[in-house]
Residue frames as a rotation matrix with the C-alpha (Angstrom) as fourth column:
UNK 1
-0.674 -0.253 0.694 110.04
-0.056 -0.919 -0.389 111.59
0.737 -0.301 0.606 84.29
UNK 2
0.362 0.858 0.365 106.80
-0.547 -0.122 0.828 110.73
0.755 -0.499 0.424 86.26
UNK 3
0.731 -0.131 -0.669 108.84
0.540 0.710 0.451 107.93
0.416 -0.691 0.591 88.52
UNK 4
-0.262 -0.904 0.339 111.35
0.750 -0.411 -0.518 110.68
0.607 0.118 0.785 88.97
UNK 5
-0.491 0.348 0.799 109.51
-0.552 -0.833 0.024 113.15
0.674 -0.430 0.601 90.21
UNK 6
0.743 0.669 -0.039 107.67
-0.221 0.299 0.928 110.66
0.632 -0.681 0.370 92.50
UNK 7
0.378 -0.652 -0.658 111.07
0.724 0.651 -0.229 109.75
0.577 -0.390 0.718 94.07
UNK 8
-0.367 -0.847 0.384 111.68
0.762 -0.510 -0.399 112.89
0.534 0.146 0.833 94.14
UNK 9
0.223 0.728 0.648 108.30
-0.812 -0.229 0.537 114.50
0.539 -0.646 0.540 95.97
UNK 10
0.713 0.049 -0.699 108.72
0.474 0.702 0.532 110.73
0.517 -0.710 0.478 98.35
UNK 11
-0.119 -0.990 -0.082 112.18
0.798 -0.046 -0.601 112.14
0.591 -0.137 0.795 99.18
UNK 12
-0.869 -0.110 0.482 111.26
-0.095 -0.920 -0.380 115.95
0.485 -0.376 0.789 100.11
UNK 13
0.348 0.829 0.438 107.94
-0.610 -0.154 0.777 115.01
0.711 -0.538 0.452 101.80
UNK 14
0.093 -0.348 -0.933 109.93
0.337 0.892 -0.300 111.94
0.937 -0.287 0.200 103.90
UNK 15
-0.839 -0.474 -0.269 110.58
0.334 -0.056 -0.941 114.18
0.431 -0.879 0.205 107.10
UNK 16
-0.481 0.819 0.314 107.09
-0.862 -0.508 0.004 115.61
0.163 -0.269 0.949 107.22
UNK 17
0.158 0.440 -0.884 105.95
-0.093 0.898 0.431 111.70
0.983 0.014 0.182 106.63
UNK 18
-0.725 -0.456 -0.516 108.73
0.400 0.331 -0.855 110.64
0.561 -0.826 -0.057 109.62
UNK 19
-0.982 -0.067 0.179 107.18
-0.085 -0.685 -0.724 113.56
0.171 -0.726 0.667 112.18
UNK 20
-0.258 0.928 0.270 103.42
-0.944 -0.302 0.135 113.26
0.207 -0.220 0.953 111.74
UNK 21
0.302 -0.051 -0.952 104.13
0.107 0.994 -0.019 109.27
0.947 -0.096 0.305 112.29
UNK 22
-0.698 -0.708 -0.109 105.69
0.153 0.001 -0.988 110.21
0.699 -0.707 0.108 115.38
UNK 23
-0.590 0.728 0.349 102.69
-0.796 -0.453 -0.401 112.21
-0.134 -0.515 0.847 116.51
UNK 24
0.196 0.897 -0.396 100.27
-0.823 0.370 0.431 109.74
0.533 0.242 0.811 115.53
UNK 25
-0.092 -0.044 -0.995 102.23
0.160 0.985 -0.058 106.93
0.983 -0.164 -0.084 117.38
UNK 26
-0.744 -0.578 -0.336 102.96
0.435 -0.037 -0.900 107.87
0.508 -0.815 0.279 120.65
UNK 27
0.154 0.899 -0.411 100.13
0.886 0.058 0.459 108.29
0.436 -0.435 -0.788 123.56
UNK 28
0.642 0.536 -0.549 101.66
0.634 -0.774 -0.014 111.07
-0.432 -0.339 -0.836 125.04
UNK 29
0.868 0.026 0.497 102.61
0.463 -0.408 -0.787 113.69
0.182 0.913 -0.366 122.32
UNK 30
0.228 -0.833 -0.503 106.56
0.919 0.355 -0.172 114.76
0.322 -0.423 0.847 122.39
UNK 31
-0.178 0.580 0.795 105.38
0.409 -0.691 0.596 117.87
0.895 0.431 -0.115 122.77
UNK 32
0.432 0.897 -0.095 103.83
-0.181 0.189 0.965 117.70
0.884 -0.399 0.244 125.61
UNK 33
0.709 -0.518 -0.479 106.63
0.666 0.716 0.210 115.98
0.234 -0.468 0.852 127.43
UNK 34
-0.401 -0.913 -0.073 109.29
0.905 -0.407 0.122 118.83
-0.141 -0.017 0.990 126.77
UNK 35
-0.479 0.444 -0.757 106.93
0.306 -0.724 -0.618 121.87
-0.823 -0.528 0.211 127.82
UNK 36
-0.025 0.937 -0.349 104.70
0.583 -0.270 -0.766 122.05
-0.812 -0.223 -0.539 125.10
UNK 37
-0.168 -0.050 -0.984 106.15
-0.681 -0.716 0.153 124.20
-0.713 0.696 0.086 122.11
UNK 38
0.770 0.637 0.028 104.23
-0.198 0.281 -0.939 121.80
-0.606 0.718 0.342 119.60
UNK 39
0.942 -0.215 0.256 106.17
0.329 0.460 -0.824 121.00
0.059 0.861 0.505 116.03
UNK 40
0.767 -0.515 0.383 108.71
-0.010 -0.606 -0.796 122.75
0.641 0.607 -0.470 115.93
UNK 41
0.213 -0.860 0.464 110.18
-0.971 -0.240 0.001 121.76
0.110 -0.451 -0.886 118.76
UNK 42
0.665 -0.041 0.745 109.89
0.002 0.999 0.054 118.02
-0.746 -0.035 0.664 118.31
UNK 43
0.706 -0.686 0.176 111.55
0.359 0.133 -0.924 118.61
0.611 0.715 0.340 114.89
UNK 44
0.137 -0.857 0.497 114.49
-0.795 -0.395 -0.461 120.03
0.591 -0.332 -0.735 117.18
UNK 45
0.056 -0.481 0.875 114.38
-0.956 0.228 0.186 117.00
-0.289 -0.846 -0.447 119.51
UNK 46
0.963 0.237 0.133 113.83
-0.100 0.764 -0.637 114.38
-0.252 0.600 0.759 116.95
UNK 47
0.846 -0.509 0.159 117.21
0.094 -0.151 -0.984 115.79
0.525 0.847 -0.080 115.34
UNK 48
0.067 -0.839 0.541 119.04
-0.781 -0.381 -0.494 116.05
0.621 -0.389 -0.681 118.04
UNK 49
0.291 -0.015 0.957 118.11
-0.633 0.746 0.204 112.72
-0.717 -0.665 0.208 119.88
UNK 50
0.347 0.027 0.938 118.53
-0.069 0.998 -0.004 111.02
-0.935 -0.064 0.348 116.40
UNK 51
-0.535 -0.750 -0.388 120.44
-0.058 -0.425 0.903 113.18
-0.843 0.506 0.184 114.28
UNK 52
-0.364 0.382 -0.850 118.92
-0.772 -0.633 0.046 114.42
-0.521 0.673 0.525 110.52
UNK 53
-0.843 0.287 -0.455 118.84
-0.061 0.790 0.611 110.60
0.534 0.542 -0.648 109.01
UNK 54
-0.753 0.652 0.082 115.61
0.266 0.416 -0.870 110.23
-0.601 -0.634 -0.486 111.48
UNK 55
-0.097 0.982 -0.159 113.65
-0.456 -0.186 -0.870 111.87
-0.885 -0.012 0.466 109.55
UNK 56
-0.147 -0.092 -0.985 114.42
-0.944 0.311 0.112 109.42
0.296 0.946 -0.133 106.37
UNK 57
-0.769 0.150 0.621 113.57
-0.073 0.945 -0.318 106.25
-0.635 -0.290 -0.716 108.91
UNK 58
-0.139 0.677 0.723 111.73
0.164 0.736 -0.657 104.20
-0.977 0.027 -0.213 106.60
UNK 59
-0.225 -0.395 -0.890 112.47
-0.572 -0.687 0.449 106.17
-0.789 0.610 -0.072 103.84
UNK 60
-0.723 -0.652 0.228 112.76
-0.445 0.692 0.568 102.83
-0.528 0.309 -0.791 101.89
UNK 61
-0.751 0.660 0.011 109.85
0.437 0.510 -0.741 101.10
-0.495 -0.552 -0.672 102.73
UNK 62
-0.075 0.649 -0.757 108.22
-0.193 -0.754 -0.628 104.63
-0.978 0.099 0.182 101.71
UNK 63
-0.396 -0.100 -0.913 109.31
-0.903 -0.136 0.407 104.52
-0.165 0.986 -0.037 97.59
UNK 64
-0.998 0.011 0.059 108.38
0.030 0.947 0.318 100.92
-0.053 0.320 -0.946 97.58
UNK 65
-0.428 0.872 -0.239 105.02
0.385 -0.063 -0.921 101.72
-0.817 -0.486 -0.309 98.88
UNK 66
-0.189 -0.038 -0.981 104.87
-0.378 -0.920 0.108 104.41
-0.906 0.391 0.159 96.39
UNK 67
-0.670 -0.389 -0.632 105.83
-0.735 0.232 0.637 102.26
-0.101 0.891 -0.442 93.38
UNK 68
-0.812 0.535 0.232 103.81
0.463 0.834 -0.300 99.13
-0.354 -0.136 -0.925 94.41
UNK 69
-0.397 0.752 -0.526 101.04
0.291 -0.441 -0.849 101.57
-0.870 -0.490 -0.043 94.91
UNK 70
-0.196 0.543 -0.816 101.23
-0.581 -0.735 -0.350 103.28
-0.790 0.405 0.460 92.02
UNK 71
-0.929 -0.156 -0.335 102.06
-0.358 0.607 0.709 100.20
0.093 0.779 -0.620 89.48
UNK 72
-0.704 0.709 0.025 98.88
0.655 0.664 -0.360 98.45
-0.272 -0.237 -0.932 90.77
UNK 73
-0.052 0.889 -0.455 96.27
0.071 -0.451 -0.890 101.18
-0.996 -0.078 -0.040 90.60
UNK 74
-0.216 -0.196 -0.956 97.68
-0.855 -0.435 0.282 102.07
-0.472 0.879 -0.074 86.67
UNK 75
-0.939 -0.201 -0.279 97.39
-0.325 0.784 0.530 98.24
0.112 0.588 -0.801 85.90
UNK 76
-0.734 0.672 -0.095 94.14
0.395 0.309 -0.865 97.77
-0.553 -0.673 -0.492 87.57
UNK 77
0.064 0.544 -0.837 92.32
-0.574 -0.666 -0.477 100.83
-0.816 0.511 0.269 85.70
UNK 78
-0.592 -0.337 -0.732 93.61
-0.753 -0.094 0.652 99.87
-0.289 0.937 -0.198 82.99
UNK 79
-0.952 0.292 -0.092 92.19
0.285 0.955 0.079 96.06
0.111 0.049 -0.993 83.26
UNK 80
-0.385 0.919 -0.089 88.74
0.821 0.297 -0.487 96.81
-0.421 -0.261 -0.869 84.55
UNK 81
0.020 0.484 -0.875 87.91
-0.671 -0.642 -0.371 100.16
-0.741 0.594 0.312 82.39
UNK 82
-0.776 -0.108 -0.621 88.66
-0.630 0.164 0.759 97.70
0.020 0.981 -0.195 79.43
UNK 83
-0.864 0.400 -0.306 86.63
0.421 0.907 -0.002 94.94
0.277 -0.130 -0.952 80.83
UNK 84
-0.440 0.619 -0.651 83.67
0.301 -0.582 -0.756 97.66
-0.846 -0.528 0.070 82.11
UNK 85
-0.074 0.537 -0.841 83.38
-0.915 -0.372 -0.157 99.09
-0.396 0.758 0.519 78.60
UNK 86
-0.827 -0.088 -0.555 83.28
-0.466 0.658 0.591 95.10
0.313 0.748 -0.585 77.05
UNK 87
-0.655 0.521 -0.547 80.49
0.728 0.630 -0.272 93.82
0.203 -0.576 -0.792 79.32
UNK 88
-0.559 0.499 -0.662 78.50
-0.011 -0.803 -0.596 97.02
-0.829 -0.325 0.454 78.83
UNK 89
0.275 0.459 0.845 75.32
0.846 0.302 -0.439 96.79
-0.457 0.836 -0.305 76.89
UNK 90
-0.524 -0.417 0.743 75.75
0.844 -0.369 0.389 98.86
0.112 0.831 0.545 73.82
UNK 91
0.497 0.840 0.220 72.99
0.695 -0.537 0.479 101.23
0.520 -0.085 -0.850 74.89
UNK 92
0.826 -0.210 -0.523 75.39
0.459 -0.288 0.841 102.48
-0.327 -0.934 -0.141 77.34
UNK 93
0.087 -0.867 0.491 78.10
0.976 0.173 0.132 103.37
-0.199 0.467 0.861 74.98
UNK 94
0.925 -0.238 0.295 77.84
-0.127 -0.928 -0.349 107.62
0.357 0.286 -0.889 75.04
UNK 95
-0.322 -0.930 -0.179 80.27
0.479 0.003 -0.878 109.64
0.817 -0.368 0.444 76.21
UNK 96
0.028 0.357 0.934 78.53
-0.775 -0.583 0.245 110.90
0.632 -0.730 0.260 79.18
UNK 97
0.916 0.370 -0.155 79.18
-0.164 0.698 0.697 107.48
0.367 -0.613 0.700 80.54
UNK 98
0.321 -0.947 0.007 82.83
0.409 0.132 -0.903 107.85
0.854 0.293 0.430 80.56
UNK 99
-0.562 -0.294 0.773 83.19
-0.620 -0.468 -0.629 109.99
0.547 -0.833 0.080 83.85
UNK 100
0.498 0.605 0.622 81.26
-0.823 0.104 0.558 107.15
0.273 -0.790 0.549 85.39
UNK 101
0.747 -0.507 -0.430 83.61
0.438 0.862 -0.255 104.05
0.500 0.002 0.866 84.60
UNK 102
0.236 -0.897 0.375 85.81
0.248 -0.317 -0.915 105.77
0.939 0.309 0.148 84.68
UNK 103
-0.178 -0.027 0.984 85.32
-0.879 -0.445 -0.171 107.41
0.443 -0.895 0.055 88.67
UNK 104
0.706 0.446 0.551 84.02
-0.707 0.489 0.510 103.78
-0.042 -0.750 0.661 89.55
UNK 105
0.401 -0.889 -0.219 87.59
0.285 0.349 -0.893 101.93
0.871 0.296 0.394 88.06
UNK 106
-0.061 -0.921 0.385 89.38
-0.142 -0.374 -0.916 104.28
0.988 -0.111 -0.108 89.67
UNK 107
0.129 0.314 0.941 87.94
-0.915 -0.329 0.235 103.85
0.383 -0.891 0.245 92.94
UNK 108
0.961 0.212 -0.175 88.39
-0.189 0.972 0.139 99.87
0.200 -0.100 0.975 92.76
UNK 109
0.616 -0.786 0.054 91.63
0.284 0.158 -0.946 100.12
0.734 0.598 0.321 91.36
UNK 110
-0.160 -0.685 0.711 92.41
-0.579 -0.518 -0.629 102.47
0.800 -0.512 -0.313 94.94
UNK 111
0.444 0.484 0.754 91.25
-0.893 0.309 0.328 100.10
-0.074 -0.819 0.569 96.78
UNK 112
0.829 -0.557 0.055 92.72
0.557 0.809 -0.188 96.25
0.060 0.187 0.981 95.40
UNK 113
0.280 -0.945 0.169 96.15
0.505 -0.004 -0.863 98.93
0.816 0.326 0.476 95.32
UNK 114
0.162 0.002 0.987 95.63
-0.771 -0.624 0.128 99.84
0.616 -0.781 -0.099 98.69
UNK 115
0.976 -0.025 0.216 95.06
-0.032 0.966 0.257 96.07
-0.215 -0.257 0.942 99.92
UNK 116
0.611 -0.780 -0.136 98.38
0.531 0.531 -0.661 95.13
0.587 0.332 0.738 97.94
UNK 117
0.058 -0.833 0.550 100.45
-0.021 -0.551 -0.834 98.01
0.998 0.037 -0.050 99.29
UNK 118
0.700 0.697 0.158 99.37
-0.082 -0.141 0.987 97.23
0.710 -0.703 -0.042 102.92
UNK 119
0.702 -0.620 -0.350 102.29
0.690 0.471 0.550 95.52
-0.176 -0.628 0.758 104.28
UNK 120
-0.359 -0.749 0.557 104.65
0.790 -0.562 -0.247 98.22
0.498 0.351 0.793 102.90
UNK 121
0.066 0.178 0.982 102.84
-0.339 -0.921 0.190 100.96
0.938 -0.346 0.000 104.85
UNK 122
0.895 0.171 -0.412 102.73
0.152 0.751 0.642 98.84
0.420 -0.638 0.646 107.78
UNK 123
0.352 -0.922 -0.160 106.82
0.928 0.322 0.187 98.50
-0.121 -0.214 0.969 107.65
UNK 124
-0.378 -0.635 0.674 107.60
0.459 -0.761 -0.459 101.95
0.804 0.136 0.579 106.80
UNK 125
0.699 0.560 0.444 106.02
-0.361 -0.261 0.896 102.78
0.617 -0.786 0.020 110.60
């Protein structure tokens, strides 16, 4: 159910993804060009210069990202919280240390699954 629903939030967030890629690529804003009414008309000239699939360009690219992304961080944690609590001295063993591995894992883990997923954000641009 959890890869479901992620396909399924990738899917319904895709046209907001598409549009704020637009804005972020382009030097002068489309906006701007076609007098200025901001979002809401770009989402009208997006759809009408490239009909409703535009806003699913990359669409693909996006779930892969997603999955890569999410397999790596879950496999990571996993690996280096086990290996964090085995290479800790024993002194260190409360449970008040647990929100610290734990927050410093996870931060690695978004990072080495940020590295991996790079080229997949990259291509879904």
């Amino acid at each position: 159910s959890g890869a479901l629903s992620g396909v399924v939030t990738r899917a319904v967030i895709s046209p907001f993804d598409v549009v704020k890629i637009r804005f972020q690529l382009q030097h002068t804003p489309i906006a701007k060009r076609q007098g200025g009414l901001g979002l809401v008309k770009s989402v009208v000239l997006l759809a009408r210069d490239e009909g409703l699939s535009a806003f699913w360009k990359g669409h693909t690219a996006s779930q892969l990202l997603s999955i890569v992304y999410g397999a790596v961080v879950f496999g990571v944690f996993e690996q280096i919280t086990s290996g964090a609590w085995l290479l800790l001295p024993n002194q260190y063993h409360v449970p008040s240390a647990k929100p610290v591995i734990s927050f410093v894992c996870g931060g690695v883990a978004g990072c080495v699954a940020s590295v991996v997923s790079m080229p997949l954000d990259t291509l879904r641009t």
